[in-house]
Structures are given as C-alpha cells and as structure tokens.
C-alpha positions as CSV (number, residue, x, y, z in Angstrom):
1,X,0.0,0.0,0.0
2,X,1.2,3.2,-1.1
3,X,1.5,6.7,1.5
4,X,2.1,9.7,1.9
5,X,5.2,10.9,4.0
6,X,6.9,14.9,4.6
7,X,10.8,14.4,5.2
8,X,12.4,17.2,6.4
9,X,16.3,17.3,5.3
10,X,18.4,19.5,6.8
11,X,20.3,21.2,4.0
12,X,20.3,21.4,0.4
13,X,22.4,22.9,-2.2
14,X,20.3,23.1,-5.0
15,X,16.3,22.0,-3.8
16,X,16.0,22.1,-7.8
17,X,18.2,19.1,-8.2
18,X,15.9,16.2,-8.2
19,X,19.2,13.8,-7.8
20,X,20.4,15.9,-4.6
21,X,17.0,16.2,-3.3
22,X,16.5,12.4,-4.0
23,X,19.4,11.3,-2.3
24,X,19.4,13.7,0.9
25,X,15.9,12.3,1.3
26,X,17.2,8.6,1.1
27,X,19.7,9.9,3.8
28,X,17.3,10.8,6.4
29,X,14.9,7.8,5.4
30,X,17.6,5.1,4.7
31,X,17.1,3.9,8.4
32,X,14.0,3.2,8.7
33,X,13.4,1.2,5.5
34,X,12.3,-2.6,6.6
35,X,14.9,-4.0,4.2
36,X,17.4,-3.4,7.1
37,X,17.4,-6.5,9.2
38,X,19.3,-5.0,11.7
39,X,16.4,-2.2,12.0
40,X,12.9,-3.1,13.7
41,X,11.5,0.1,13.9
42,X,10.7,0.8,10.5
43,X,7.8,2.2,8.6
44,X,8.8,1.2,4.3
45,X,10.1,-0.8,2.1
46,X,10.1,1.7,-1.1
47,X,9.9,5.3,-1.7
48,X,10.0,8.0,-4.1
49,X,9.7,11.8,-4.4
50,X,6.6,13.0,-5.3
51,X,4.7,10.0,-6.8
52,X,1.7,9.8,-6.1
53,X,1.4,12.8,-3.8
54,X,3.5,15.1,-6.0
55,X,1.7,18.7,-6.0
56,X,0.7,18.2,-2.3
57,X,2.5,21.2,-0.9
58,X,0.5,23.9,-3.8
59,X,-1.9,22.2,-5.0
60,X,-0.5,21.2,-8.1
61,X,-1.9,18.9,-10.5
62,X,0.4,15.9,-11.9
63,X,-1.8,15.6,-15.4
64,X,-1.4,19.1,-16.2
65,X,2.1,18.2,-17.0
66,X,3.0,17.4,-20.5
67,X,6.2,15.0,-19.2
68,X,3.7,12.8,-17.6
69,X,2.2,11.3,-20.6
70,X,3.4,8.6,-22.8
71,X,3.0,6.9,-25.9
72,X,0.3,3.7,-25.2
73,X,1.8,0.8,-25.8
74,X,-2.0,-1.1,-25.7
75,X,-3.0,0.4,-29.2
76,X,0.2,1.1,-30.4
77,X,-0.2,4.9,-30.3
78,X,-3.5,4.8,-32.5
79,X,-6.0,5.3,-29.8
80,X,-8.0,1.9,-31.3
81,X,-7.3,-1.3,-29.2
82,X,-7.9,-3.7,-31.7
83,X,-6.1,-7.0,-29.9
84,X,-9.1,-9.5,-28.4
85,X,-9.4,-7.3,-25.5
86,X,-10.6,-4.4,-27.3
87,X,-12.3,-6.1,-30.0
88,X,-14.4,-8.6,-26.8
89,X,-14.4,-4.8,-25.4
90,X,-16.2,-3.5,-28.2
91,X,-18.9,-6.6,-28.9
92,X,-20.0,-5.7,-25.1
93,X,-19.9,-1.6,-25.5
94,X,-19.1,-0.4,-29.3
95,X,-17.5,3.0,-28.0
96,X,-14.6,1.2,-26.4
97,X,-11.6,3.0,-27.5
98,X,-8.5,1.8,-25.3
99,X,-8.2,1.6,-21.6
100,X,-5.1,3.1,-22.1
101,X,-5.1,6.3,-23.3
102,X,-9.2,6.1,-23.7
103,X,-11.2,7.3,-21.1
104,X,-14.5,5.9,-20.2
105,X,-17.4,9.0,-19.2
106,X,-20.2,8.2,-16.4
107,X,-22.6,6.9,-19.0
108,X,-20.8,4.3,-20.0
109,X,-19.2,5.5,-23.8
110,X,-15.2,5.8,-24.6
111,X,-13.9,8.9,-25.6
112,X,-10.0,9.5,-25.9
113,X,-8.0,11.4,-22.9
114,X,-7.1,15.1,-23.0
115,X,-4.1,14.2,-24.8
116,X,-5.6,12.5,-27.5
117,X,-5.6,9.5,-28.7
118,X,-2.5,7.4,-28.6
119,X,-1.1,9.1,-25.2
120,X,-1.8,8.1,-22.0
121,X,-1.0,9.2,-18.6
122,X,2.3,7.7,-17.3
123,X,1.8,5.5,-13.9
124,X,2.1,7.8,-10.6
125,X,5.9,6.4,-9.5
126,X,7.0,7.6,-13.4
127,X,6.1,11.3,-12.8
128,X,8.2,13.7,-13.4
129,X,10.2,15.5,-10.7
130,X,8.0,18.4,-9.7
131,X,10.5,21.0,-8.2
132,X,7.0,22.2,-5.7
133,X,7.5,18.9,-3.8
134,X,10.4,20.9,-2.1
135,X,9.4,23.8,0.0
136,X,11.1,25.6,3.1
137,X,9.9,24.1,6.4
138,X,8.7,28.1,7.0
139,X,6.7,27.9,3.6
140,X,4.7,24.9,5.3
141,X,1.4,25.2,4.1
142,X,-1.6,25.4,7.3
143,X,-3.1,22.3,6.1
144,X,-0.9,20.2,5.0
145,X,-1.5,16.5,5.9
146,X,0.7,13.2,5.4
147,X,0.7,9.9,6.7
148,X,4.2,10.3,8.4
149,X,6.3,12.6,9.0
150,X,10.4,11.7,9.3
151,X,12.2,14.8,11.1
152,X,14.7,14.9,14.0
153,X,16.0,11.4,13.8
154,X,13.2,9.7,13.9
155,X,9.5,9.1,12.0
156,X,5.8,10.1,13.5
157,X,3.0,8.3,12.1
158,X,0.2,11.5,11.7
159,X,-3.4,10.5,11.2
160,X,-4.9,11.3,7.9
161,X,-8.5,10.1,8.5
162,X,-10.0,14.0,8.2
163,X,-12.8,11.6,10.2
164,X,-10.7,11.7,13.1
165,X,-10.6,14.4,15.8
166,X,-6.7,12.9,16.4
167,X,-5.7,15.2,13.1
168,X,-2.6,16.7,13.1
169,X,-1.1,19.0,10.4
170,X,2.6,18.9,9.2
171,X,2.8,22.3,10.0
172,X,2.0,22.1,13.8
173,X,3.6,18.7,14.4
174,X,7.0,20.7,13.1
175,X,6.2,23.4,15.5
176,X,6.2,21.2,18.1
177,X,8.9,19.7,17.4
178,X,10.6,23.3,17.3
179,X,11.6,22.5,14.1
180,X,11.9,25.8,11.8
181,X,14.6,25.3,9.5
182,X,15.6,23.2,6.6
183,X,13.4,21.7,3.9
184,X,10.3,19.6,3.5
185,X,10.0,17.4,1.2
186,X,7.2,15.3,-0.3
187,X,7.4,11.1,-0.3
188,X,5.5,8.3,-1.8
189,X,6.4,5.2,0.1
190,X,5.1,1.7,0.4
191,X,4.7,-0.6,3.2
C-alpha cells in the first residue's frame, strides 16, 4: 500500500536538483526502510519523491504536466485497441476505444483522454520530478497532511483520517517539534 510521507532534510544545495534532493531524502529515510534487518522500527520498504502525492505542498496537479504522458503501448499509439481485448471490449460496449489512453465517461461511452488518442497518462511512481515537492519548512502550508512525517532522527506516524478528531497538520507537528529550518519534502512510500 502506497503513503504519503513529509521528510524534512536538513540542508540542500540546489532544492532544484531532483538527484540531490533524491538522495538527501534517502539519507534521512535510509534507516527506517524494513529491508534493514538489523532495524525493527521501520515504517517502508520503497519510496519516491513525489509519486503519487506530487503537487501536495501547492496544489499542483500531476496531469497538467505534459512530461507525464506517454505513448500507449496497448494500441500502439493509435488510440483503437484492436487485440481481443478491445475487439471482446467492443462486442460488449461499441464505443470502447483503449483503456489506455481512452477514457471511459459516467454513462458508460469511450472517448479518448485530453491528450488524445495514442497518449496516456504515465503510472504515478513515473512522474516527473516536480520542483514544488520541495518547499522551506517556513513555507509549510496550514493544512498540509501526510501519513508520516520523518524529522529529528526519527518518524511520527500522523493520522490522515480528516474523520478523526486525532488530526494533526505537518505544519504544527514541526512546530512542536521546534523545528523551523531546513526543507520539506514530499514522499511516496510503500509498506
């Protein structure tokens, strides 16, 4: 299952480098990753920036991005599946396109995605580096919410479940913490 996690790394030299930020994240995290059997306090086994939470400090949307689309390899770019899954598709609904790059509207008939026919949206863990996953801890957005939050040395599991009279925002965990400084980053792990 796949979460969402704020790391907070001390220093960077260049937030805009997604290889610097990538490993200075992998730094902080590296420890608590259940792949180290010498570790039992551990909340992952795989992580990314971004992924599937990319855009969570401003909002931004992941499909709005042009590098996040790909050619689809179901209909070979033509926007037509015509293998046997698309033609048995098509005997049950004749407006089947692709599930690939088609998209299928609330009543039931195929039109192609905003990018036409032929592209499709890459998977979440292929997005591309999104340089807004990488804020200031003092540009902490008042509502931000994750599932964990690593800072300190150490991880703090924070209750998403908006249900839940337990919430707790990034931003006044860190204060807590009297943490001020250094950068926050956005996560996608897996446990």
């Amino acid at each position: 299952m796949h979460a969402h996690a704020e790391v907070v790394v001390e220093d960077l030299d260049d937030p805009k480098d997604f290889e610097e930020v990538k490993a200075a994240v992998y730094g902080v995290i590296a420890s608590f990753c259940e792949n180290d059997e010498d570790n039992h306090d551990t909340f992952y086994d795989w992580h990314q920036v971004g992924g599937r939470f990319t855009g969570s400090h401003d909002k931004f949307d992941p499909y709005s991005d042009p590098r996040n689309y790909e050619d689809c390899k179901w209909c070979n770019n033509t926007g037509f599946r015509t293998d046997a899954i698309g033609n048995s598709a098509r005997q049950e609904n004749p407006s089947y396109t692709c599930d690939g790059c088609g998209h299928c509207n609330d009543d039931g008939t195929w039109t192609h995605g905003k990018q036409g026919p032929g592209v499709k949206p890459k998977w979440p863990t292929d997005f591309a580096f999104h340089e807004g996953d990488v804020i200031r801890v003092e540009d902490c957005p008042d509502d931000l919410c994750c599932c964990t939050l690593v800072a300190d040395g150490d991880f703090f599991e924070m209750d998403e479940d908006s249900r839940s009279p337990k919430i707790e925002t990034v931003k006044k965990k860190l204060t807590s913490l009297g943490i001020t400084t250094g950068w926050l980053v956005t996560v996608d792990y897996h446990f």
